[in-house]
C-alpha positions, 0 to 999 in steps of 0.5 A: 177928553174921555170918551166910552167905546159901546163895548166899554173899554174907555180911552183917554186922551190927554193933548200935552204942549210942548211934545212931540211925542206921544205915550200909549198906555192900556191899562187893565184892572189886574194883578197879582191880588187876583190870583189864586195860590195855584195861579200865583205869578199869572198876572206877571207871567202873562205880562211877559208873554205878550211880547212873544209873538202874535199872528201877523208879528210871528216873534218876540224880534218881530215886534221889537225891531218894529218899535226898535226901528223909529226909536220907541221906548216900550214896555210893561209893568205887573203890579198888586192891582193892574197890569200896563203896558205903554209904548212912546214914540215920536208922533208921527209913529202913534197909530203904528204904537196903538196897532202893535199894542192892540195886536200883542194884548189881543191876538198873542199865540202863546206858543207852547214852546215860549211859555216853557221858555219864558217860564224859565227867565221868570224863574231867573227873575225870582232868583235875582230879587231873592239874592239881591237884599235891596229888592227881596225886602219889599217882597218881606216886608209886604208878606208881612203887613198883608199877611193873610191875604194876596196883597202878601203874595210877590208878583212874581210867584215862585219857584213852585207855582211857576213849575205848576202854571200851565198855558191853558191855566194863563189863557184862561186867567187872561181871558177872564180879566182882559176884558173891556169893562176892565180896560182904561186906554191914556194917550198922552203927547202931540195927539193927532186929528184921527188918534181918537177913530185909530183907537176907536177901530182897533179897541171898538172890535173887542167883544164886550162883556156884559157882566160888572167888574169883579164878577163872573165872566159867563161863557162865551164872553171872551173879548179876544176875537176869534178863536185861531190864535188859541186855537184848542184851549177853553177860556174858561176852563175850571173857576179859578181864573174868573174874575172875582172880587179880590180878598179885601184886606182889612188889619186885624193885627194886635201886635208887633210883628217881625221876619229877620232873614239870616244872609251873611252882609256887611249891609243890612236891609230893614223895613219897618211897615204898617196898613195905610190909607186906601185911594180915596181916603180923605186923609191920604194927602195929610200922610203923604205930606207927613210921610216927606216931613218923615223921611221923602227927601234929603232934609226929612227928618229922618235922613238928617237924623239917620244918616247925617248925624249919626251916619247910620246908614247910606239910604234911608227913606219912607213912601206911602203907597195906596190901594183901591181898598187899603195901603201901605207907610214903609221906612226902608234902610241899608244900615251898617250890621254892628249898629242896627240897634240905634238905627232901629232905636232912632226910627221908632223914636222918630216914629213917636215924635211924629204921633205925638208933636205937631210939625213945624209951619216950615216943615209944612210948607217944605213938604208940599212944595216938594211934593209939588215941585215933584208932580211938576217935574214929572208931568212934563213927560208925556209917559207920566201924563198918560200913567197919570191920568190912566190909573186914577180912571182904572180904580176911581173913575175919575180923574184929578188934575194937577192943580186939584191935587196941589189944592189938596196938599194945600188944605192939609194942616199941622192938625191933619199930618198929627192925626193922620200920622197917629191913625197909621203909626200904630206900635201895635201895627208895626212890621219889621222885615230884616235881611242880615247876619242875624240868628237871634231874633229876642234883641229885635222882638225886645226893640219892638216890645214883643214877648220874648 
C-alpha cells in the first residue's frame, strides 16, 4: 500500500505474513555524494546526532532504555546517496517506534556540547577503518574508480573536515535535505488498523517544501517545525548546504589506474574496480547474474580458482553495487603478500574469459537460483521487506516485487551475461587498489599494462 502525505513525504506499508514483528524504516534521499568539500562527513555525522537527545527525550539514554526496554533493534545507516534510520520491534510497540523516529529526525537539539563530543568518536570511527586494511580498501578503491567526483569521497569524512564542520554548518545541511519531497517512510511486519492515521499525524505535520528534488530550498521552507529546538541558528545560512543536483558521474578514464598503500602485513588486501551499471539499466540484472558466475558464492568460478586450487587467498569475491546514475563491479581479495602476483594474474585472467566466452547453461541456472534463493531467504525478515521496498521507492518511484525481480534474472541469457560482462570489464577501466608491503609500484603498473 503507497500512499502521499499532502506535504509529500510517501509512506509504504508492506503487511508481511507470518511476523509478529514490524519494521520502521525513514529513508531520506542524501549522502555523503551531496556534500561540499568543507561539509564532507555531514551526512554521516548528522546521522549519528540524531541519537543524541531531542526535547521531550533530553539524552542519547532517554531514548535507548525506551527502545531498550521492549526488546527493539534500532539503528542507522549513511551511505553515498540516502540516509536511513529504522527501528523493529514487536508489534504491539509499532506506534512508540514510529513517535520516537518522528521525534529524533525532527525535533533533535544538537547541543553543542554533543556535536563536540560526537565529533571526536567519528574521528575514532575514521581511524579504526584507516588501520583496519579490510575496510580502508572500499575507501581506496572507490577514491579510485570515482576519482573526480564525490562518489570518491568516504563517508565518514576526515580528519580535516571533522575538525572544520560546525553545528550551524550541519543544521544547515540537515534542514536543506530533510525535507519531505526527499522522504520515503516502509513499514514492514504485523501492520496494525491505525499504522497508516499513526504515521500520518506524526509525518503529515512536516511543512512541505514547495521546490523539486534536487533544487534550491527557498527561505523559509524548512520541514523542521518551530524553531526552539535550534533556537539561534539560520537554516540556510551560505549556499553550500542547499540542496543541489549531485555531480553526476560519467567515466572519462582511458587507462589503468592504480594505488598501492605501503602497510607492513602478512595479508594483503586487493581490490580490482571499474564504473558499472546505474538502478535502472537494462542490463543491471545480466551483470548481477555474471558477477555470482564470477566470484558470489563458494563455486563461482573465481573461488574455485583463487582459493581452492591454488590456495592463494582466504576471501575472495565480487558485487556489483548500482547508483541512481552509475555503479560499481569490484573483486575484493585477502591474498598472501609473497604470491600476490599470480593471485592478480588469475583475476585478470579470469576477467578476460568472462569478456570473451559464454557461460555454461549450468553456470546460468546456478547463478539465478542462487540469487533467488538469496532474496528469498532475505525477505523473510520484516527489516529486509521494508529496506527493500523503501529504497527502490526513494530513487525509482516505484517498486518491483520479488516475483518481478526473479522474472528478470530468468530472462537473462548466456548472450546477455557476455555483453554485459564486455560493457563493464574494460582493461582500460580498471582500478587496482592495494594495501601491503609494497614500495615499488612498476611490477603492478606492468601487470596492468601501465607505462612504467
Amino acid at each position: 500500500q503507497k500512499f502521499t502525505l499532502p506535504n509529500g513525504v510517501r509512506v509504504l506499508l508492506i503487511p508481511t505474513d507470518g511476523t509478529q514483528t514490524v519494521s520502521t524504516f525513514v529513508l531520506f534521499r542524501v549522502g555523503s555524494r551531496y556534500e561540499t568539500k568543507s561539509l564532507s562527513g555531514a551526512s554521516h555525522f548528522i546521522e549519528h546526532l540524531m541519537f543524541k537527545g531531542t526535547k521531550r527525550r533530553p539524552t542519547t539514554q532517554d531514548i535507548s532504555r525506551e527502545l531498550d526496554s521492549v526488546g527493539a533493534e534500532y539503528n542507522a545507516f549513511t551511505s553515498k546517496d540516502w540516509t536511513g534510520y529504522y527501528v523493529k520491534s514487536d508489534a504491539r510497540h509499532a506506534d512508540m517506534a514510529l513517535d520516537i523516529l518522528e521525534d529524533m529526525l525532527f525535533h533533535s537539539v544538537y547541543k553543542p556540547e554533543e556535536v563536540d563530543r560526537e565529533r571526536k568518536v567519528i574521528l575514532e570511527e575514521i581511524h579504526m577503518y584507516r588501520d583496519n586494511p579490510l575496510m580502508h580498501i572500499e575507501d581506496v578503491i572507490e577514491t579510485l574508480i570515482f576519482d573526480g567526483n564525490t562518489l570518491g569521497w568516504p563517508i565518514a569524512g576526515t580528519d580535516e573536515t571533522m575538525a572544520g564542520i560546525t553545528r550551524e554548518g550541519l543544521v544547515s545541511y540537515r534542514d536543506a535535505y530533510y525535507i519531505p519531497n526527499r522522504i520515503v517512510i516502509a513499514i514492514a511486519g504485523k501492520i496494525g488498523k491505525k499504522t497508516r492515521a499513526h504515521a500520518t499525524r506524526l509525518f503529515g505535520r512536516l511543512k512541505r517544501t514547495s521546490t523539486p528534488q534536487g533544487t534550491s530550498t527557498p527561505q523559509g521552507t524548512s520541514p523542521h517545525r518551530g524553531t526552539s529546538p535550534h533556537r539561534g541558528t539560520s537554516p540556510h545560512r551560505g549556499t553550500s548546504a542547499r540542496p543541489k543536483d549531485f555531480h553526476r558521474f560519467r567515466t572519462t578514464q582511458s587507462a589503468p589506474r592504480l594505488t598501492v598503500e605501503y602497510k607492513e602485513t602478512e595479508q594483503v588486501q586487493v581490490a580490482l574496480g571499474m564504473p558499472a551499471f546505474p538502478y535502472l539499466h537494462p542490463r543491471l540484472p545480466a551483470l548481477q547474474v555474471a558477477s555470482n558466475i564470477f566470484g558470489g558464492t563458494m563455486s563461482s568460478r573465481l573461488f574455485i580458482e583463487i582459493r581452492e586450487r591454488r590456495g592463494l587467498a582466504y576471501s575472495v569475491r565480487s558485487a556489483v553495487d548500482a547508483l541512481e546514475d552509475t555503479g560499481s563491479f569490484i573483486i575484493r581479495a585477502g591474498v598472501a603478500k609473497d604470491r600476490i602476483h599470480e593471485a592478480l594474474q588469475t583475476i585478470l585472467r579470469e576477467a578476460t574469459r568472462m569478456r570473451s566466452s559464454l557461460p555454461t547453461v549450468e553456470e546460468i541456472h546456478r547463478a539465478k537460483e542462487n540469487l533467488r534463493g538469496r532474496l528469498t531467504l532475505g525477505l523473510e525478515d520484516s527489516s529486509e521487506v521494508a529496506n527493500w521496498y523503501g529504497k527502490q521507492e526513494l530513487f525509482t518511484d516505484k517498486s518491483v516485487t520479488p516475483e518481478q525481480q526473479f522474472a528478470k534474472f530468468d530472462r537473462v541469457t548466456r548472450e546477455d551475461i557476455r555483453s554485459a560482462a564486455r560493457a563493464v570489464l574494460v582493461p582500460k577501466r580498471y582500478s587496482l587498489a592495494i594495501i601491503g608491503p609494497y614500495k615499488d609500484e612498476a611490477p603492478f603498473q606492468k601487470l596492468l599494462g601501465m607505462k612504467v
